[in-house]
N, C-alpha and C positions, 0 to 999 in steps of 0.2 A: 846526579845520581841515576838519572834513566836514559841517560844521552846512550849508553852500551844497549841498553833494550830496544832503545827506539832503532839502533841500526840495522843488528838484529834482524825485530821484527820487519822493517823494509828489505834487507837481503831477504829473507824468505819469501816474500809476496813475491819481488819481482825474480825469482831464479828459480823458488819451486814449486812456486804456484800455478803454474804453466804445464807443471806436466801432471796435476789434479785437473787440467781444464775439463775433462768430461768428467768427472765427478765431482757432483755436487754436494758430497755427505762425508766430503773429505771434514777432519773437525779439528780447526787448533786450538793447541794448548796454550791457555797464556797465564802471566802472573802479574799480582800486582802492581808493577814497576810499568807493563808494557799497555795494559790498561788504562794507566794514568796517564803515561806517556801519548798514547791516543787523543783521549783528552784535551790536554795542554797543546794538541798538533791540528787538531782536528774538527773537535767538536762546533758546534754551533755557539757556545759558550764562549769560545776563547774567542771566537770572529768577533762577537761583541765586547770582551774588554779589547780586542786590539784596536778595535775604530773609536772607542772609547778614550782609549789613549792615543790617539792621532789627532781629535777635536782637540785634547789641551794642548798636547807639542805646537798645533797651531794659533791657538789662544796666545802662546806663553810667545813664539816667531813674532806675531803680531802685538806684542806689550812691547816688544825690545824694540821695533821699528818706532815707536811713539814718541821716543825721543830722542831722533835722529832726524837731523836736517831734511827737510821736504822740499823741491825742487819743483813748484809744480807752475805750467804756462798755463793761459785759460784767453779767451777771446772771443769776438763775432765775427767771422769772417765765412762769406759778407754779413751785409745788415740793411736789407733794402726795407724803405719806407717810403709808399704812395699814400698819401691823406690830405685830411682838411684838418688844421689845424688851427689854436686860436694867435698870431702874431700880432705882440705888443708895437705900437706904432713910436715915433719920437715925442709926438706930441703925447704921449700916453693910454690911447684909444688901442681897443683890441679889434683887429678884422679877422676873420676867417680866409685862410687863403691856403691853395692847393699847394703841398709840401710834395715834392718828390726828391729823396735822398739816399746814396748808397754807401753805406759806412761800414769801415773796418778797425778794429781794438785788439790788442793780444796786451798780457799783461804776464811776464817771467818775474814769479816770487818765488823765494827762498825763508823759509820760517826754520823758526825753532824754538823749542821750548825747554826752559830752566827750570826742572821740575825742585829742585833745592827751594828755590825765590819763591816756586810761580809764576816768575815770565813769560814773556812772549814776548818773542823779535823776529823780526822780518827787515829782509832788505828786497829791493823789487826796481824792476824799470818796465816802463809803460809806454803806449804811443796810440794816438785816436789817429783818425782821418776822416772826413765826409769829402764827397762828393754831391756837389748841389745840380741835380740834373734839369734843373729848367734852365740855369743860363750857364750848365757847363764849369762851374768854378770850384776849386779844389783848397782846400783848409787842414791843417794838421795841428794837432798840439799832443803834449806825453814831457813824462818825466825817466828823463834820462835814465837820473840816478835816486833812490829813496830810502831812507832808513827809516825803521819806527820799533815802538815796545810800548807793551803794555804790562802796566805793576799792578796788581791788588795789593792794596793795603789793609792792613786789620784784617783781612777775610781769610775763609778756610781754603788750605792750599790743597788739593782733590788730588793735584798730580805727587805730589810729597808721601801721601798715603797708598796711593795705587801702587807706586814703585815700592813700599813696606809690603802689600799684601799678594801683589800678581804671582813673585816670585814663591812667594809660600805656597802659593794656590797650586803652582805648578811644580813644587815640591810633594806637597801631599800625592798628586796624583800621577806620580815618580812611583812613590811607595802604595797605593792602592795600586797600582797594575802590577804588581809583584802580589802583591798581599791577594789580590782577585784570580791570579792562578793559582798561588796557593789554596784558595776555595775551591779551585776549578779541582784538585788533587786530592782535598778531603770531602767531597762528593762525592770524587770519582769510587772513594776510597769507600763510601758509605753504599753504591749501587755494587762494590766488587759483593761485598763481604753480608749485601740482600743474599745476591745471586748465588756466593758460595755454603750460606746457609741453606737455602732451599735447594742447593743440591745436593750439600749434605742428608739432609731430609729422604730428596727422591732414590739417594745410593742406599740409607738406613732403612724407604719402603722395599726396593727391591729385594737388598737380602734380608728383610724380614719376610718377604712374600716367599722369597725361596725357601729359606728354611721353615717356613710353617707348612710349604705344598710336601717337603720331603718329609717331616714330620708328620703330615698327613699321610702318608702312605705306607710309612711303617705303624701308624696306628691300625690301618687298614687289616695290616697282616695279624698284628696283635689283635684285632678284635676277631677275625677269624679263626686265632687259636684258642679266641677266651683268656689273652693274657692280658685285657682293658675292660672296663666297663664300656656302658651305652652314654654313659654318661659324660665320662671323659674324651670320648671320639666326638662327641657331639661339639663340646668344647675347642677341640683340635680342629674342625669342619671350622667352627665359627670365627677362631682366629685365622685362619686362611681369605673367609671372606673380609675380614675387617683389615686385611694385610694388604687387600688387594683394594680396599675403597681408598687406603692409605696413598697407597701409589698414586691411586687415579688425580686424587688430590694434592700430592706431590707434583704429579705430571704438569698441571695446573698450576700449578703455583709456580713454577719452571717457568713456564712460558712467559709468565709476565714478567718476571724477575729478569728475563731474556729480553723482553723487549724492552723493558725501562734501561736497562746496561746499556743495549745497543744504539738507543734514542742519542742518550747522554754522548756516549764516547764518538757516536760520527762513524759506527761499524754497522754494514750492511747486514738487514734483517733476518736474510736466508743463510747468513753463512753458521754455520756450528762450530761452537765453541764451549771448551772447558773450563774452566778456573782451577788453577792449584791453592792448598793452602800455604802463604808464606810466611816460611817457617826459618826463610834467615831476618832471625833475631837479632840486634845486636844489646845485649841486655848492660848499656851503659849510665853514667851516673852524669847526674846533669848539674850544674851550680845554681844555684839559683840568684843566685848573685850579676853570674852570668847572663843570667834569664832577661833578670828584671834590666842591666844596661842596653841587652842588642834589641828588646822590645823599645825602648826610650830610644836608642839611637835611630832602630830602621821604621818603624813601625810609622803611620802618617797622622798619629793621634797626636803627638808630641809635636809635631807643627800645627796641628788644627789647634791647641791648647793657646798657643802662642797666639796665634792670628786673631783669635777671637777674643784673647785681651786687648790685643793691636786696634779691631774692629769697636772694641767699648770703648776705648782712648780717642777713636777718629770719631766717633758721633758725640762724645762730648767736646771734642774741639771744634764741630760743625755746628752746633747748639748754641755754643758761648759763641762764635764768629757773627752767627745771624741773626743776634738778638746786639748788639752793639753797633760800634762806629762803623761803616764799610766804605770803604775810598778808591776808587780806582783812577792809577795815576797814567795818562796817555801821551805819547809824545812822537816827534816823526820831524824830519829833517830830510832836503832832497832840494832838485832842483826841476823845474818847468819851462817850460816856453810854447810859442806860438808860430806859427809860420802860415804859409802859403806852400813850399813845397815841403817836401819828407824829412831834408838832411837839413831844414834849417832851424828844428827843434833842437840838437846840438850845437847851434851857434849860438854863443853865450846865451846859457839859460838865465833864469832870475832865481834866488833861493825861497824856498818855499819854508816855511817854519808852522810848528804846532806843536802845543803845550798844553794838557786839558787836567784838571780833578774832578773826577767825579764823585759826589758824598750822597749818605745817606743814611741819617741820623732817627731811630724810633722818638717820637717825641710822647706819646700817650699810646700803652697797648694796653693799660688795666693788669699789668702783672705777668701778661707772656713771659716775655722776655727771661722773668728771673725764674718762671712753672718751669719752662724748657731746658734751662739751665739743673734745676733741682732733679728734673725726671731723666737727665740723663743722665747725672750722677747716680743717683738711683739706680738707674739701670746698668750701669757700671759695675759699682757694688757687689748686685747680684750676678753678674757673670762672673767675676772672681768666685765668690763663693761659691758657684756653679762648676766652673775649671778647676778647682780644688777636689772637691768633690770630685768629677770624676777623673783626676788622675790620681786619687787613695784608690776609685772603684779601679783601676785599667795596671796599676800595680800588686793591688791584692789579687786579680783575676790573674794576672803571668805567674805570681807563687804559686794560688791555688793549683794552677795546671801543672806548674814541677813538682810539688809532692804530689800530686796524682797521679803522674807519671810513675813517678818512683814506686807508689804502692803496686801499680801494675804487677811488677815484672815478679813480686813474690806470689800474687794470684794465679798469673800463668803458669808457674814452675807446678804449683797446687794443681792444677786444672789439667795438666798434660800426665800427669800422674795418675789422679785419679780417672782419666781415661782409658791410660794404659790398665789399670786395675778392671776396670768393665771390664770392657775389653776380652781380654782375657779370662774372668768370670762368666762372662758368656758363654764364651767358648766349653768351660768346663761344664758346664749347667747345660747347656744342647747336649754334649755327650753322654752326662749322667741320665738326659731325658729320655737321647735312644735308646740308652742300653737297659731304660727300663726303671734307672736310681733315684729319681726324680719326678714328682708330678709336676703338670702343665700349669699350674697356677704360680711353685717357685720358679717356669721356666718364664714365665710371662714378668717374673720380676725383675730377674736378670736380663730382660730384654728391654725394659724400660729404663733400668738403672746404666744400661748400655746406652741407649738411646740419650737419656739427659746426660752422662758424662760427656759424651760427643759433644751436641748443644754444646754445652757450659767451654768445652776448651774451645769450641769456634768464638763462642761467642767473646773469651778472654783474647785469642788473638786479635778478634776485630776490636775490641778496649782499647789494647793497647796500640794498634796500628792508627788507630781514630786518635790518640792521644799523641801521639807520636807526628801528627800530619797536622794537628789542633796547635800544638807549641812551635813547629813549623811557621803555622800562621800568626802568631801571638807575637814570633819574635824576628820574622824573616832570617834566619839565620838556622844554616845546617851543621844540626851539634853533632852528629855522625860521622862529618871530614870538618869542621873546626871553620865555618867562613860563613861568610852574606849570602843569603840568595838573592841570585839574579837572574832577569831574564828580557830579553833581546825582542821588538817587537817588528816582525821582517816586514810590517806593513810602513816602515820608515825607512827601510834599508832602501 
């Protein structure tokens, strides 16, 4: 939708902004689209969801590598050792005697893991050697070739569950970095529509200050023919000063309204700018039918929903696992030998075998076992009831926003009418005042009743523009061209 604005506004910086270089009071104009557009390009804001969403792309890199074969060598190379040591004799007496040895080890394994089971397997080959540096003699042993695995038995499988929840994890936060520009857009949209109300304001002090100083001058004349009281000029004097305290306070209120915008959006402090009001509408109907699927499809509530029953289901499988039988079954198969020199570890090795269970059985805990069990069923329970809950509250919240949406768009038609009606009653009411038809206290009314029509239709453009960028967020999805929103984070490109 703002990809046109954004261009746009970049052709202009770099092509006409060059030749304002010595003018510093040059002032652009911008509208909502290229504001936001800022924003989402620019700001301080988006640098933090984009690195935001760079830490989990690499979380999620790193889940997928966890169960993929690992290749990894490891060793000492060397390994010198000068000491005294204690050396068993044949006769079985121990002496101390000076050790000087210089040894080397590398071990290339190959793992992997069965997160279905919970296995672990490995296949590996290995090789020692010392060197005996007092009388010079050299010794080798290593296994050629080795296989092994390891089974849990009865116990909680961790990797089974990680591969259930990493990917969600890194689903949701798919859809929050969409969803978090979309915030970045109904902020933006919240500082435009500060900014263009207090400017409203500061346009409605000035031509009220004007037309109270010209008003003032033609009382001047009338009171010098005697065609006003002292009274009524007093009056005229005093709206002039109150027209001007108006402004000063408008001015003020500018300022800040300027700085908070330009903080947000990543637009430099000195430069001048205007806001328009955006006034292309498009006053369309929305389903809510609609609503409520593309929020449930894009939105990253509806995986959280999920994972977090996933999440009550894996601590009560961890509870019931660790409070019963736990077995783990080890086993490994390979070949060894021994030598004198390097290559004679490959000549007929001998087979090496192992076969292990390991158990472990609660015999007496006083009732853990089954408390642990109970409390996280328990807690179970309550996160169902809990995710019910709030997917009624995250359904009723996307309706609520489409008929409020809808109710808009009759407010604003009401609100741009009765503007135009001020409006224009001002207008008549100032000229009935100069020409005399009129006292200052029905011109001060028409001037208020002008003043709040204004308000009120800014104020229903920004309703409905806030609502309009709120259902945006609510549902990832732009009902305006009929699709998903998406967006591209170049910090991965």
């Amino acid at each position: 939708m703002y990809k046109i604005f954004t261009i746009i506004y970049l052709i202009f910086f770099i092509f006409v902004s060059p030749l304002f270089a010595q003018n510093d009071t040059i002032k652009y104009v911008l509208n909502l689209g290229e504001v936001i557009d800022m924003a989402i390009s620019q700001s301080s804001a988006i640098k933090y969801v984009q690195n935001q969403n760079v830490n989990y792309y690499w979380r999620f890199r790193n889940f997928k590598t966890r169960f993929r074969p690992q290749l990894v060598l490891s060793g000492d190379i060397p390994n010198y050792s000068h000491t005294t040591s204690p050396i068993t004799q044949p006769d079985g007496s121990i002496e101390f005697k000076q050790v000087s040895n210089l040894a080397a080890s590398t071990n290339l394994s190959l793992n992997q893991s069965i997160p279905q089971t919970g296995t672990s397997v490995w296949a590996s080959t290995s090789a020692y050697g010392i060197r005996n540096l007092k009388i010079n003699e050299n010794s080798f042993s290593g296994s050629p070739f080795a296989l092994g695995f390891t089974q849990p038995l009865f116990a909680y499988n961790w990797m089974k569950w990680y591969r259930k929840t990493e990917p969600m994890i890194y689903d949701e936060a798919q859809k929050r970095f969409i969803e978090q520009i979309e915030e970045i857009a109904l902020t933006s949209t919240y500082h435009y529509f500060n900014y263009l109300s207090v400017q409203t304001n500061f346009n409605l002090a000035e031509s009220s200050l004007k037309n109270s100083q010209d008003n003032l001058r033609i009382s001047q004349t009338k009171k010098e023919l005697g065609q006003i009281s002292d009274n009524d000029h007093s009056r005229i004097e005093l709206s002039v000063l109150n027209a001007q305290k108006a402004l000063n306070q408008a001015n003020m209120d500018l300022k800040n309204a300027d700085f908070e915008l330009k903080k947000y959006i990543g637009l430099d402090r000195n430069q001048d700018i205007e806001l328009v009001i955006p006034l292309n509408i498009s006053l369309f109907e929305i389903d809510p039918e609609l609503a409520l699927i593309k929020a449930k499809e894009n939105r990253k509530e509806t995986t959280y929903f999920q994972r977090r029953l996933i999440n009550a289901d894996r601590e009560l499988a961890q509870a019931k696992s660790s409070t019963g039988l736990n077995a783990t079954l080890r086993g490994s198969f390979g070949l060894s030998n021994s030598a004198e020199y390097f290559a004679g570890i490959y000549d007929q090795p001998e087979k090496d075998r192992m076969l292990r269970v390991s158990v472990s059985v609660p015999i007496l805990d006083w009732g853990r076992s089954a408390s642990t069990v109970k409390l996280a069923e328990s807690e179970r329970e309550i996160t169902i009831y809990d995710v019910n809950k709030d997917i009624e509250d995250f359904e009723r919240g996307v309706i609520v926003q489409v008929e409020q949406f809808s109710l808009l768009k009759d407010q604003l038609k009401t609100a741009n009418e009765a503007d135009k009606v001020a409006g224009n009653g001002y207008l008549i009411a100032l000229r009935k005042f100069q020409n005399g038809e009129l006292s200052i206290t029905d011109l001060n009314i028409a001037l208020q009743e002008r003043e709040k029509a204004k308000r009120d239709y800014i104020s229903s453009i920004r309703n409905y523009w806030v609502a309009f960028f709120r259902l945006r967020e609510l549902t990832l999805y732009d009902f305006e061209f009929g699709h998903n929103i998406n967006y591209d984070n170049p910090m991965l490109n």
